[in-house]
CHARMM-style PDB file with segment names, atoms N, HN, CA, C and O in Angstrom:
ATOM      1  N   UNK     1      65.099   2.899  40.633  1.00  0.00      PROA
ATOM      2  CA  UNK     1      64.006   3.728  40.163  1.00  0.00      PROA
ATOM      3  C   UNK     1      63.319   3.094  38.960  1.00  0.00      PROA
ATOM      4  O   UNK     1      62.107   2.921  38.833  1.00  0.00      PROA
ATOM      5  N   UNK     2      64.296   2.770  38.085  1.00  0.00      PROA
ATOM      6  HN  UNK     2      65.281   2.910  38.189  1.00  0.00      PROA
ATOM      7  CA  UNK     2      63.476   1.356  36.968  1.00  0.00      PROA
ATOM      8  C   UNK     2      62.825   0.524  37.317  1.00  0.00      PROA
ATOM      9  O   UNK     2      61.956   0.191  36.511  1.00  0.00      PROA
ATOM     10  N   UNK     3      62.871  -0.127  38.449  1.00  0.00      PROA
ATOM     11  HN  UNK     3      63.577   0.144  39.104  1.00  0.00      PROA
ATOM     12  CA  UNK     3      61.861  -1.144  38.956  1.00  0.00      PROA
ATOM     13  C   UNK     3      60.788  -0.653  39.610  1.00  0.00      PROA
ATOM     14  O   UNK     3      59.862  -1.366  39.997  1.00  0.00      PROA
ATOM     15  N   UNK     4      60.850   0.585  39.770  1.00  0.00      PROA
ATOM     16  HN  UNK     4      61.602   1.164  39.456  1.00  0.00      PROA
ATOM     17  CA  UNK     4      59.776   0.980  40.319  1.00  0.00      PROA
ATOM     18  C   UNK     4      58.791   1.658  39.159  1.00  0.00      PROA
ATOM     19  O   UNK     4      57.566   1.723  39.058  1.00  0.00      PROA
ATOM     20  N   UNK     5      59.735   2.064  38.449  1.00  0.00      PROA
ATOM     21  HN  UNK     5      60.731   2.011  38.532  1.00  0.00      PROA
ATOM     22  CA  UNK     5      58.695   2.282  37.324  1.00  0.00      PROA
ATOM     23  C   UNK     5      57.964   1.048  36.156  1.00  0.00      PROA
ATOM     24  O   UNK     5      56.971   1.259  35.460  1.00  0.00      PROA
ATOM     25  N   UNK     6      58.578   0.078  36.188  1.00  0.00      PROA
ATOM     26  HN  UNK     6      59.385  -0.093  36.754  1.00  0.00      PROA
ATOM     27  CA  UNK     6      58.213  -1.458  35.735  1.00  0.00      PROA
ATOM     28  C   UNK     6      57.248  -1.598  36.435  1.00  0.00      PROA
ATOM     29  O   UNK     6      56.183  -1.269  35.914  1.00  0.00      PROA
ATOM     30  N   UNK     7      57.207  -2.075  37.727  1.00  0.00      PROA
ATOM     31  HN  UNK     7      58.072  -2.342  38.151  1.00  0.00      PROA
ATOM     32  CA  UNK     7      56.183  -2.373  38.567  1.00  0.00      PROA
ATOM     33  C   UNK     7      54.821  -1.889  38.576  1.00  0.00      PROA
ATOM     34  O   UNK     7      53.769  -2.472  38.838  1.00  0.00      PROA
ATOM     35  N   UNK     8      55.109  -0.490  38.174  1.00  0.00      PROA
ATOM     36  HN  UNK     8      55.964  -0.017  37.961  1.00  0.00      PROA
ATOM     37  CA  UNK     8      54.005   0.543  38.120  1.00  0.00      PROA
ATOM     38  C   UNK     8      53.201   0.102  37.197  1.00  0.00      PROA
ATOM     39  O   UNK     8      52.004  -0.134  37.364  1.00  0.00      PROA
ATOM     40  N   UNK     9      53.914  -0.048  36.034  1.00  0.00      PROA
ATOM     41  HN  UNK     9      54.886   0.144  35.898  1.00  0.00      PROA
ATOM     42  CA  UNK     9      53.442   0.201  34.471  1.00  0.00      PROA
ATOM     43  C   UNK     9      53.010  -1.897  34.694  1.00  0.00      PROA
ATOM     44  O   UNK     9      52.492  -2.214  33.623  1.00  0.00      PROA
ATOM     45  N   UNK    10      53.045  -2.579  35.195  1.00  0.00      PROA
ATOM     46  HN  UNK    10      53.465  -2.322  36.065  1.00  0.00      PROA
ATOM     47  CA  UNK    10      52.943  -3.797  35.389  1.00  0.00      PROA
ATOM     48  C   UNK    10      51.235  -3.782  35.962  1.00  0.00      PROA
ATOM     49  O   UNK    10      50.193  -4.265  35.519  1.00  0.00      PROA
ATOM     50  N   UNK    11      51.602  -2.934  37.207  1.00  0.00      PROA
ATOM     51  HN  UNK    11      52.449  -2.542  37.567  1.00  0.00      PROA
ATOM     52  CA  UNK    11      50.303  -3.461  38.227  1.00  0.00      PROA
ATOM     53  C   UNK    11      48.899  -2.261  36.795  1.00  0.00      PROA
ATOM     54  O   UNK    11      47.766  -2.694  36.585  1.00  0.00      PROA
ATOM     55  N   UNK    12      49.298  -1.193  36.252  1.00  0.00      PROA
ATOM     56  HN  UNK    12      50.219  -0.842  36.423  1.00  0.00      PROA
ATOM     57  CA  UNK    12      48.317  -0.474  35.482  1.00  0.00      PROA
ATOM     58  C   UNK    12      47.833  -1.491  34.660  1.00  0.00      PROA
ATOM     59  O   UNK    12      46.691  -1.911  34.848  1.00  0.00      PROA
ATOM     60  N   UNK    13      48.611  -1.995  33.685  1.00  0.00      PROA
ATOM     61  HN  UNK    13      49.538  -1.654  33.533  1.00  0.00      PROA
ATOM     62  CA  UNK    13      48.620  -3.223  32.626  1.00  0.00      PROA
ATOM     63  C   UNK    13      47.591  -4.556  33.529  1.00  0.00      PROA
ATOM     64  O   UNK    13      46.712  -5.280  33.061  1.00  0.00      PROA
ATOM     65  N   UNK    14      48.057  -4.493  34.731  1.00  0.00      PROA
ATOM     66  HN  UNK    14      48.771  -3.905  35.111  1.00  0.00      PROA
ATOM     67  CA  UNK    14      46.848  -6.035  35.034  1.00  0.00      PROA
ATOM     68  C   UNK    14      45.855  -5.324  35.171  1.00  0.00      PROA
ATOM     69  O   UNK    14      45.021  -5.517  34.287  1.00  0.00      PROA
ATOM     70  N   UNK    15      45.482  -4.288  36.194  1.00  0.00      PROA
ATOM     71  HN  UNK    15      46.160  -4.131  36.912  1.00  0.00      PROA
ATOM     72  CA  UNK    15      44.484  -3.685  36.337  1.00  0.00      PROA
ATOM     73  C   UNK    15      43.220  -3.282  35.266  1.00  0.00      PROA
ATOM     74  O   UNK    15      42.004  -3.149  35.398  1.00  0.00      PROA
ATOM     75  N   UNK    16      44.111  -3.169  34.215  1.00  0.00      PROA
ATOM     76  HN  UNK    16      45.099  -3.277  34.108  1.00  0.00      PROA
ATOM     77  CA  UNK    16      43.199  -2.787  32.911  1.00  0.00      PROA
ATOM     78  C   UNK    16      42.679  -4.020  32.141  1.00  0.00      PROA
ATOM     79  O   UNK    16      41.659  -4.113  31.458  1.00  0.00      PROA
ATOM     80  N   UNK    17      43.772  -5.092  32.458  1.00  0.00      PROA
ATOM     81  HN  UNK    17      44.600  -5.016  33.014  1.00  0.00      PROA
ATOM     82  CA  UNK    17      43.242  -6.384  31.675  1.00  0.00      PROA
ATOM     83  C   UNK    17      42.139  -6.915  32.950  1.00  0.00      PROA
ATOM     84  O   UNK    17      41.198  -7.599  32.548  1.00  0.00      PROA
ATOM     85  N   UNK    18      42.187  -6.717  34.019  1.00  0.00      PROA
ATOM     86  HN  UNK    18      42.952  -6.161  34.346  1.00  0.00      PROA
ATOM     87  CA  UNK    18      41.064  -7.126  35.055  1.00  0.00      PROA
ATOM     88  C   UNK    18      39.684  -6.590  34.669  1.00  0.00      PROA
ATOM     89  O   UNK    18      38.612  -7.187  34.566  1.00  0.00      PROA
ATOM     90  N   UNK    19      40.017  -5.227  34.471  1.00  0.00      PROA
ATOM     91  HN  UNK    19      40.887  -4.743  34.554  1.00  0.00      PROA
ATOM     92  CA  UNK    19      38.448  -4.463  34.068  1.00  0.00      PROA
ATOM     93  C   UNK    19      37.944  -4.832  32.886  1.00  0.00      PROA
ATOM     94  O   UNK    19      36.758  -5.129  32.738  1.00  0.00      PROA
ATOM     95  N   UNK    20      38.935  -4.843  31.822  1.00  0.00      PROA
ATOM     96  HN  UNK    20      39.899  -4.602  31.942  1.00  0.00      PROA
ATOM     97  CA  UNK    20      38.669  -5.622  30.491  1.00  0.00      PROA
ATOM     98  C   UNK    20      37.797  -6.444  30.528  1.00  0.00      PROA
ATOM     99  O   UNK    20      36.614  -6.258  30.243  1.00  0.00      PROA
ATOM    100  N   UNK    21      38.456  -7.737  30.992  1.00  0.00      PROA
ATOM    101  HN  UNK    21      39.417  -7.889  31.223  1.00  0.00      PROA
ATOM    102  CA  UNK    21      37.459  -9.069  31.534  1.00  0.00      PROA
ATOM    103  C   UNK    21      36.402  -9.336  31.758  1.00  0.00      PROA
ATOM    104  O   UNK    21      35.529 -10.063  31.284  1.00  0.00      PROA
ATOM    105  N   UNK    22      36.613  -8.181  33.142  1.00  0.00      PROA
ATOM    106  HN  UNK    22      37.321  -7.590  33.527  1.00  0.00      PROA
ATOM    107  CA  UNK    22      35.375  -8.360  33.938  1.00  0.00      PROA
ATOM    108  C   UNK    22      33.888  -7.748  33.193  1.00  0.00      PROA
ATOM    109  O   UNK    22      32.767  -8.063  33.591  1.00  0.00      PROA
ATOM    110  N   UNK    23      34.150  -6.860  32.095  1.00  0.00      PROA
ATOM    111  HN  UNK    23      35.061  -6.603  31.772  1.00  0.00      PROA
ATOM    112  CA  UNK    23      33.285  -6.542  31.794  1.00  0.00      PROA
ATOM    113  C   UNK    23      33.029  -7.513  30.592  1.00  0.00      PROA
ATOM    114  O   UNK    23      31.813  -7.616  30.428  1.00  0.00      PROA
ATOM    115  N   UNK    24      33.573  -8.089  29.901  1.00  0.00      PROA
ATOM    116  HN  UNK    24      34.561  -8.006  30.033  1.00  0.00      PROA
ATOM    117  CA  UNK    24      33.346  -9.418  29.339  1.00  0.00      PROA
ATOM    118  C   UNK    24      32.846 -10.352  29.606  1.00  0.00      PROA
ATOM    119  O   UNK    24      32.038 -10.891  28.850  1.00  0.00      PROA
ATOM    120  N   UNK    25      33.198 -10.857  30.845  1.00  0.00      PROA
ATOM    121  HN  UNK    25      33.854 -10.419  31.459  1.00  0.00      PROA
ATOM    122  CA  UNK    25      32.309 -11.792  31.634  1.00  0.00      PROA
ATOM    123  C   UNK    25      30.782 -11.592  31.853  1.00  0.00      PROA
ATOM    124  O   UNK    25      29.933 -12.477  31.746  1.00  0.00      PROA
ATOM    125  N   UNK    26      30.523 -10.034  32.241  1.00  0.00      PROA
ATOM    126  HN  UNK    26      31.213  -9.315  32.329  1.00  0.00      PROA
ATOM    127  CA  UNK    26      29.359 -10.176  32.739  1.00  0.00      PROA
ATOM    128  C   UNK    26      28.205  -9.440  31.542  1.00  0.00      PROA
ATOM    129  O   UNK    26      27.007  -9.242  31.748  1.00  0.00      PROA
ATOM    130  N   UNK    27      29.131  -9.058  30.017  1.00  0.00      PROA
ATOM    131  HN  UNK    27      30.104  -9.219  29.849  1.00  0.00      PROA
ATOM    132  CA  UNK    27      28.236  -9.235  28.776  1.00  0.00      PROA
ATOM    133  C   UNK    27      27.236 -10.177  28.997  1.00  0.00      PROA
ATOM    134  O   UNK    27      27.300 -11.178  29.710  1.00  0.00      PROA
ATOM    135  N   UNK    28      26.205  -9.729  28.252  1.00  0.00      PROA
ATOM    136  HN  UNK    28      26.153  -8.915  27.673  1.00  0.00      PROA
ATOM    137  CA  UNK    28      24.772 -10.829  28.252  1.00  0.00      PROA
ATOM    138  C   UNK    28      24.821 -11.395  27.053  1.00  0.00      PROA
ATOM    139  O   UNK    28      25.420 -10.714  26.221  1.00  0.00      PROA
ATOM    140  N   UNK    29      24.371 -12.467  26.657  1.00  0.00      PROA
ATOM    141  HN  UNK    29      23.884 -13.020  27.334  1.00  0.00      PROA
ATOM    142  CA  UNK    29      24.311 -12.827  24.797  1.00  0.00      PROA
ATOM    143  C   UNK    29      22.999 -12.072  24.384  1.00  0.00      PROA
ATOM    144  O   UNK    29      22.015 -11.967  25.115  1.00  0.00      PROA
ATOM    145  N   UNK    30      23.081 -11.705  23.473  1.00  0.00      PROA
ATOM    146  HN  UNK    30      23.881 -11.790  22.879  1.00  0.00      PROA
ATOM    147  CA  UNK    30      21.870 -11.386  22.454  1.00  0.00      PROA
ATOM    148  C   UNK    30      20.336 -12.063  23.248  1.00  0.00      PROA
ATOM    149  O   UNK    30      20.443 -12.748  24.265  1.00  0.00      PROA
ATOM    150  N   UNK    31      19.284 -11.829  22.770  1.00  0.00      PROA
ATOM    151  HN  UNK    31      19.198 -11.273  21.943  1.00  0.00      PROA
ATOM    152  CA  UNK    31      18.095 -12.279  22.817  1.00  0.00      PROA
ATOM    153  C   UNK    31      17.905 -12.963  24.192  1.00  0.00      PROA
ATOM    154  O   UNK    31      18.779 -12.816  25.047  1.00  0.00      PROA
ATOM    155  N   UNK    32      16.720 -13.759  24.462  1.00  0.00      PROA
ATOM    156  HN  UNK    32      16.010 -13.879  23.768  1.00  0.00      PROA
ATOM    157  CA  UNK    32      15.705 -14.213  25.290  1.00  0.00      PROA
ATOM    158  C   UNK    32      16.749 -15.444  25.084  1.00  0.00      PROA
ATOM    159  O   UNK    32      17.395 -15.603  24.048  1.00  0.00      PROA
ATOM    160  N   UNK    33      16.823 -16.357  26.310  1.00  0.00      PROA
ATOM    161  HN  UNK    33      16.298 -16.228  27.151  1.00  0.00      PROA
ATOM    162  CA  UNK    33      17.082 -17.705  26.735  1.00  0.00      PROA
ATOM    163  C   UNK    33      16.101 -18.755  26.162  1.00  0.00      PROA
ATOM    164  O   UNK    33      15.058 -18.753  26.816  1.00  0.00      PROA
ATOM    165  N   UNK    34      16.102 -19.309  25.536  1.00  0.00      PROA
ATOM    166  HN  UNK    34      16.950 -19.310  25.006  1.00  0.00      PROA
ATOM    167  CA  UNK    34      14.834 -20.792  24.953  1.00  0.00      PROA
ATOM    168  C   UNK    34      14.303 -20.564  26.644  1.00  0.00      PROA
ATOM    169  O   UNK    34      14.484 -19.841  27.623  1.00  0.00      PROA
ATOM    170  N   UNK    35      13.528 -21.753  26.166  1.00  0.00      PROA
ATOM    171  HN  UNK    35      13.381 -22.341  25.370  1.00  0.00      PROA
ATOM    172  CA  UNK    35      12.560 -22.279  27.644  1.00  0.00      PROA
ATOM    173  C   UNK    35      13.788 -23.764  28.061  1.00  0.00      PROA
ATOM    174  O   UNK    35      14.633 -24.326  27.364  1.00  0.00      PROA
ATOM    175  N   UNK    36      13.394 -23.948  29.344  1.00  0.00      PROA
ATOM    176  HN  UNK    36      12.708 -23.492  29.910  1.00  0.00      PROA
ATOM    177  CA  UNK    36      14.638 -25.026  29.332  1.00  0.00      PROA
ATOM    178  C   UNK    36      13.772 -25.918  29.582  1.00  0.00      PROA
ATOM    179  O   UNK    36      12.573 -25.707  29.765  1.00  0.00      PROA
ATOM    180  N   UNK    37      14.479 -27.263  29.613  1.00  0.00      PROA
ATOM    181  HN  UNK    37      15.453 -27.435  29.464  1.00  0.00      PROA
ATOM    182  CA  UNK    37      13.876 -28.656  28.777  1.00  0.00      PROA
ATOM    183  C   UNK    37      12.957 -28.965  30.522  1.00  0.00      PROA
ATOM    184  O   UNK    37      13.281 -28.496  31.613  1.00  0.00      PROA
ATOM    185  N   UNK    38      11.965 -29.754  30.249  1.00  0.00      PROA
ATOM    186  HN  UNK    38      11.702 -30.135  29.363  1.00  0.00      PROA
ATOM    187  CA  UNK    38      11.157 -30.017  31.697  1.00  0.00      PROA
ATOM    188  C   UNK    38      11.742 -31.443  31.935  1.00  0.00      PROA
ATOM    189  O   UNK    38      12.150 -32.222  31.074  1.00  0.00      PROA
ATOM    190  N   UNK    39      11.699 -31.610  33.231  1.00  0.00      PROA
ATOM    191  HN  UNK    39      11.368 -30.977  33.930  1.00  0.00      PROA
ATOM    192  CA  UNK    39      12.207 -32.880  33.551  1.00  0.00      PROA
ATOM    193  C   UNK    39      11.152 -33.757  34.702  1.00  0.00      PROA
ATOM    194  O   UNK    39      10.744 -33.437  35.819  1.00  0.00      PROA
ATOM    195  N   UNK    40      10.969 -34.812  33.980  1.00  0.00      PROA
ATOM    196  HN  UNK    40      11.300 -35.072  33.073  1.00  0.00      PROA
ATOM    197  CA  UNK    40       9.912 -35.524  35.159  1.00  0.00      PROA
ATOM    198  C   UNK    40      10.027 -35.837  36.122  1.00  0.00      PROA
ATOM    199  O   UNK    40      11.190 -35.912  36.517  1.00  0.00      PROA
ATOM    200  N   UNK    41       8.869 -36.225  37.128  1.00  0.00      PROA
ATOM    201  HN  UNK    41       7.924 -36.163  36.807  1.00  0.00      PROA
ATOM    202  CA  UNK    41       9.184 -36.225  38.617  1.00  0.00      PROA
ATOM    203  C   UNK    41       8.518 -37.972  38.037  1.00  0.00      PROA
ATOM    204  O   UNK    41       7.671 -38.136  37.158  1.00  0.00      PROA
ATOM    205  N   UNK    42       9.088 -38.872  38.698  1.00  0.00      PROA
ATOM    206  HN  UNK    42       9.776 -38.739  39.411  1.00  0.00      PROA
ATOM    207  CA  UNK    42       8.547 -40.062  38.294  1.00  0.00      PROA
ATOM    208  C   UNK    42       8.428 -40.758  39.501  1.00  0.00      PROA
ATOM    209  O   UNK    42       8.485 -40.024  40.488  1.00  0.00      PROA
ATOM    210  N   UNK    43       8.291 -41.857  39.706  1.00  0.00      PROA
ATOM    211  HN  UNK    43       8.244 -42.453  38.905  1.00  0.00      PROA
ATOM    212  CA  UNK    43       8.335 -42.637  40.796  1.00  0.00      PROA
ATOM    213  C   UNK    43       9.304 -42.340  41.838  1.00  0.00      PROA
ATOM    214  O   UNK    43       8.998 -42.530  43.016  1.00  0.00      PROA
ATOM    215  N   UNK    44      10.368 -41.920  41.532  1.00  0.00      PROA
ATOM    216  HN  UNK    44      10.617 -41.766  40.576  1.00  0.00      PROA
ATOM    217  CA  UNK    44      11.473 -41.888  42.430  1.00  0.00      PROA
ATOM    218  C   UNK    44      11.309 -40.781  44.010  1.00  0.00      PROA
ATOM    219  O   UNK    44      11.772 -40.855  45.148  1.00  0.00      PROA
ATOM    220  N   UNK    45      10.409 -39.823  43.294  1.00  0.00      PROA
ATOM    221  HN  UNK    45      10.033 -39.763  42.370  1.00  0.00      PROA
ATOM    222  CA  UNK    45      10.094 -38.976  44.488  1.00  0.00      PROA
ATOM    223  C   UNK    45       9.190 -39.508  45.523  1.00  0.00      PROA
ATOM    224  O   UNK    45       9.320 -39.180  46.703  1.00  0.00      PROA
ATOM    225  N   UNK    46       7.774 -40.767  44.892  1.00  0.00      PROA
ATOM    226  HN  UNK    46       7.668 -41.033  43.934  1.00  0.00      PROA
ATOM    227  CA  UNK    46       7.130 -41.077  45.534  1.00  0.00      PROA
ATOM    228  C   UNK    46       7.594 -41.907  46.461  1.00  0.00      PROA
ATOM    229  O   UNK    46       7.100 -42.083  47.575  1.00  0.00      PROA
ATOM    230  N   UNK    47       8.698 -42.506  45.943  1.00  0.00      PROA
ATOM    231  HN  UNK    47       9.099 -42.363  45.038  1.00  0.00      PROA
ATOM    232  CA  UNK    47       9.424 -43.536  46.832  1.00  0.00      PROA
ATOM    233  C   UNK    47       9.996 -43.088  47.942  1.00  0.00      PROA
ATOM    234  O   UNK    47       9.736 -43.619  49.022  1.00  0.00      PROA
ATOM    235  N   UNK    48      10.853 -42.052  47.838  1.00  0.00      PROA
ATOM    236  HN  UNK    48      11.064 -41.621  46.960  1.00  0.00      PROA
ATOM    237  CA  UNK    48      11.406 -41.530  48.750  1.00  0.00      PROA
ATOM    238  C   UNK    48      10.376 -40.455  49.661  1.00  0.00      PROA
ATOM    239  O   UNK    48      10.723 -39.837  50.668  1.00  0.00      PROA
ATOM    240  N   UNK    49       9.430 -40.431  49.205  1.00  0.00      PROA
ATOM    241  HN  UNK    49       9.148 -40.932  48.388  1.00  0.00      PROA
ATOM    242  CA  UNK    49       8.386 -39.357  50.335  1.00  0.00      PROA
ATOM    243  C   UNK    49       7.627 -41.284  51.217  1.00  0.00      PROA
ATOM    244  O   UNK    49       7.444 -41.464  52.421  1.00  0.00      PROA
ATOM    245  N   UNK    50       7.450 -42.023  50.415  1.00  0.00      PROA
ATOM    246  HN  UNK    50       7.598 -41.876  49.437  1.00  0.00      PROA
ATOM    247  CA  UNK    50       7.286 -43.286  51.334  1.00  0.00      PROA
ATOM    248  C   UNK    50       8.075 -43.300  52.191  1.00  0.00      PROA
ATOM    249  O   UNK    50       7.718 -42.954  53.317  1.00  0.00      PROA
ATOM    250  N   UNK    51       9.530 -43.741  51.925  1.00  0.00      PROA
ATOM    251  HN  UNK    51       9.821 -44.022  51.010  1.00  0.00      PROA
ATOM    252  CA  UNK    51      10.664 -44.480  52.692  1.00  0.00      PROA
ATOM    253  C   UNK    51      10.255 -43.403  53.890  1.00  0.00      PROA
ATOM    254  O   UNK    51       9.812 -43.813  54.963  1.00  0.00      PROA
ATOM    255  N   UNK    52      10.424 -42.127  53.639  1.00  0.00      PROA
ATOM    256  HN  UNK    52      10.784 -41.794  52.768  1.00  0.00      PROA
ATOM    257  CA  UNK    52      10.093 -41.041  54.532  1.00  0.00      PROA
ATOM    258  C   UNK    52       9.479 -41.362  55.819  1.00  0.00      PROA
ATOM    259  O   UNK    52       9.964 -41.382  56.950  1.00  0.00      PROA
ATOM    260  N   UNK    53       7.859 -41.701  55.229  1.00  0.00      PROA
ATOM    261  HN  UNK    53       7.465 -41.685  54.310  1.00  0.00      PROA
ATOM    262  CA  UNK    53       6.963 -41.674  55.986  1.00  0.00      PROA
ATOM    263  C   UNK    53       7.268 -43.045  56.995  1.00  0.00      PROA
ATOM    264  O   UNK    53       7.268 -42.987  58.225  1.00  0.00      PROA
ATOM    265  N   UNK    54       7.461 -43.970  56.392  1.00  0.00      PROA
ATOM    266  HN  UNK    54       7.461 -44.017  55.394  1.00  0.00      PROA
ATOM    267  CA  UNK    54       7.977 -45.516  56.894  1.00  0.00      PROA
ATOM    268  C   UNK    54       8.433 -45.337  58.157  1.00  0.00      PROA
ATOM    269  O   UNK    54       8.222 -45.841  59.261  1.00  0.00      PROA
ATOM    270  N   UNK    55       9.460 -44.050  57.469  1.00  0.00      PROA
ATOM    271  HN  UNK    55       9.631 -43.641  56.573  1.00  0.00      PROA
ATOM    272  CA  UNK    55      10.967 -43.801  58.877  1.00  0.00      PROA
ATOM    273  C   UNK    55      10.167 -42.881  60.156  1.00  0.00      PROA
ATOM    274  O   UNK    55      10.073 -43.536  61.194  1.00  0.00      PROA
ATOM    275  N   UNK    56       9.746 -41.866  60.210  1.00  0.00      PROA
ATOM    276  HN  UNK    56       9.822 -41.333  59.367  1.00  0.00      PROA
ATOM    277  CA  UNK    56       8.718 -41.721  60.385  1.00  0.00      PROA
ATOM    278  C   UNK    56       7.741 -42.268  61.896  1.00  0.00      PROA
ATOM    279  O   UNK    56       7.727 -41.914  63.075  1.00  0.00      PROA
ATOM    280  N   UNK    57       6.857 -43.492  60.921  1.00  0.00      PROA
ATOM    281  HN  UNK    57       6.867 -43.780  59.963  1.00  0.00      PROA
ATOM    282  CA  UNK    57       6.077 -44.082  61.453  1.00  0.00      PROA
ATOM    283  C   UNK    57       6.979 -45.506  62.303  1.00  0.00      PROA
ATOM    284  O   UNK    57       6.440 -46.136  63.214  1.00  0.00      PROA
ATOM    285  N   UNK    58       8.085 -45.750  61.905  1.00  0.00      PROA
ATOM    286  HN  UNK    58       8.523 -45.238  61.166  1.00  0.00      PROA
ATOM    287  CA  UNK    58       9.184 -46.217  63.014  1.00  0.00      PROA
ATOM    288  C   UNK    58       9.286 -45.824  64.129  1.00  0.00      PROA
ATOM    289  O   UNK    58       9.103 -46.519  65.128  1.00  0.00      PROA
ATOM    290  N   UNK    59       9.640 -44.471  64.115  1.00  0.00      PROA
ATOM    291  HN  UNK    59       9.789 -43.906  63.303  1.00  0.00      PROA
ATOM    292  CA  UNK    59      10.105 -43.255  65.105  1.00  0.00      PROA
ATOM    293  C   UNK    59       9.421 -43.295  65.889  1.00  0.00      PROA
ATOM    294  O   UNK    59       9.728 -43.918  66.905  1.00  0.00      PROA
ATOM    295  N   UNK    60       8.079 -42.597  65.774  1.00  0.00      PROA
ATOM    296  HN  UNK    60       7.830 -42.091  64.949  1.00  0.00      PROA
ATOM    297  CA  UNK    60       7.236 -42.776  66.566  1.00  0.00      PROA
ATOM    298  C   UNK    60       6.239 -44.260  67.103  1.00  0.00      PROA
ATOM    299  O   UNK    60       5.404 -44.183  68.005  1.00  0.00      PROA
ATOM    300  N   UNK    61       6.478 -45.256  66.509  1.00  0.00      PROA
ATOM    301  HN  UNK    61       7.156 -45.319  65.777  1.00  0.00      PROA
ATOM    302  CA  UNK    61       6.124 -46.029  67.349  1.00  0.00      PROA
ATOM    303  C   UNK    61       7.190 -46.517  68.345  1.00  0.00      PROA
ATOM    304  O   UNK    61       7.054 -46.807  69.533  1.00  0.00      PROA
ATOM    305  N   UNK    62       8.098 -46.531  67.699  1.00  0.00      PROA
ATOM    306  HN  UNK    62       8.209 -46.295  66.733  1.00  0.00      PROA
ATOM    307  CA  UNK    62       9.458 -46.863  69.137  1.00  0.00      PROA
ATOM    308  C   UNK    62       8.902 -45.798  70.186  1.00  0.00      PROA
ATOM    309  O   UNK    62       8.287 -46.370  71.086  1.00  0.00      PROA
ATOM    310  N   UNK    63       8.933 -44.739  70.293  1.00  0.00      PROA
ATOM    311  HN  UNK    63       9.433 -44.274  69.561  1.00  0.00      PROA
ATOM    312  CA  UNK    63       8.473 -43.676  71.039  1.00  0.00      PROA
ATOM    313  C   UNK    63       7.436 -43.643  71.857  1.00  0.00      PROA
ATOM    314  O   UNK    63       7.457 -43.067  72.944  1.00  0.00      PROA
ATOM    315  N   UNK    64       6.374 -44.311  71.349  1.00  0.00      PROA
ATOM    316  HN  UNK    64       6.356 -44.779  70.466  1.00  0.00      PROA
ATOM    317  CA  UNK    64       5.322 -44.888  72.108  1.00  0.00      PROA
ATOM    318  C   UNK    64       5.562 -45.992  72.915  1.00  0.00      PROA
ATOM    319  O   UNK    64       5.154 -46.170  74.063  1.00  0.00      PROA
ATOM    320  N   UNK    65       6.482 -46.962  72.010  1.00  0.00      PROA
ATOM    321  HN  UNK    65       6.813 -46.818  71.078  1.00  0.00      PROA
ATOM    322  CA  UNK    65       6.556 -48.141  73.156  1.00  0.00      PROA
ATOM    323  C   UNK    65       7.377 -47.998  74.159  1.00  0.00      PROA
ATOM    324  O   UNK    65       7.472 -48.867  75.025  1.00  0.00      PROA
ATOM    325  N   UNK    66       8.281 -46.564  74.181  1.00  0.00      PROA
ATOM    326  HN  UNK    66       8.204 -45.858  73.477  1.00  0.00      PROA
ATOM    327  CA  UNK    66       9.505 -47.152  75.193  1.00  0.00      PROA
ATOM    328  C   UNK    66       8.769 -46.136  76.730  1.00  0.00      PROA
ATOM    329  O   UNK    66       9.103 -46.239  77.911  1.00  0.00      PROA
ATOM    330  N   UNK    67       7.407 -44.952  75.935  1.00  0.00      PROA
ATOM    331  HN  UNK    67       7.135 -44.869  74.976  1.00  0.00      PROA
ATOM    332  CA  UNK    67       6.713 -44.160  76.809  1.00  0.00      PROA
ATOM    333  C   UNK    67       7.409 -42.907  77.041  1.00  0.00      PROA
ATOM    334  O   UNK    67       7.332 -42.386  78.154  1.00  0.00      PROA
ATOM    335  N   UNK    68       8.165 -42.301  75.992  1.00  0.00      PROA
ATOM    336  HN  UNK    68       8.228 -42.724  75.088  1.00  0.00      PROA
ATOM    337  CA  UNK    68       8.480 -40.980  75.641  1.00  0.00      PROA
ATOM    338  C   UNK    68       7.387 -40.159  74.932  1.00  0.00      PROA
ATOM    339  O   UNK    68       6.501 -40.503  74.151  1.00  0.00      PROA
ATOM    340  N   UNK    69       7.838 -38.587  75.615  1.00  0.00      PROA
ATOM    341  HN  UNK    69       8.559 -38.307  76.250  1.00  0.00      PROA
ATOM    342  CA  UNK    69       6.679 -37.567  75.111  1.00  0.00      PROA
ATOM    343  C   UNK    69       7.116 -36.814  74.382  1.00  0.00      PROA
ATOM    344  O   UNK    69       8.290 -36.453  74.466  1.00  0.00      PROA
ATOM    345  N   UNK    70       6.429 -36.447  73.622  1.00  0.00      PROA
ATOM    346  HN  UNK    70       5.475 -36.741  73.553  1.00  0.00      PROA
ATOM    347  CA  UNK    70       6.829 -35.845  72.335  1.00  0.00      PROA
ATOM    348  C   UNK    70       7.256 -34.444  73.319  1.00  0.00      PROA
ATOM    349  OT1 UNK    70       7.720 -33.435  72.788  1.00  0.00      PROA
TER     350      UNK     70
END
């Protein structure tokens, strides 16, 4: 009957430190967020919207030459 009353008083005790938490966790901080930092789009996108198109314009000319329809 002691272990059953341990157990009890065990699973209440996590349960309360769970709700505890959880409402800790999902506290907000104080105030407005800054603005976040901008990050450039530089060459690297243009490159890869090329390589793209390249692959692409591969595709479909194989496609033409072998006389497949879209």
């Amino acid at each position: 009957m002691k272990t059953k009353k341990f157990l009890l008083a065990v699973l209440v005790v996590l349960i309360l430190i769970i709700v505890v938490a959880s409402f800790e966790v999902m506290a907000q901080p104080p105030g407005l967020p800054s603005t976040p930092s901008q990050a450039p789009i530089d060459g690297g996108l243009g490159l890869l919207a090329a390589a793209g198109g390249a692959y692409a314009l591969k595709k479909l000319k194989k496609r033409k030459r072998d006389g497949e329809d879209f």
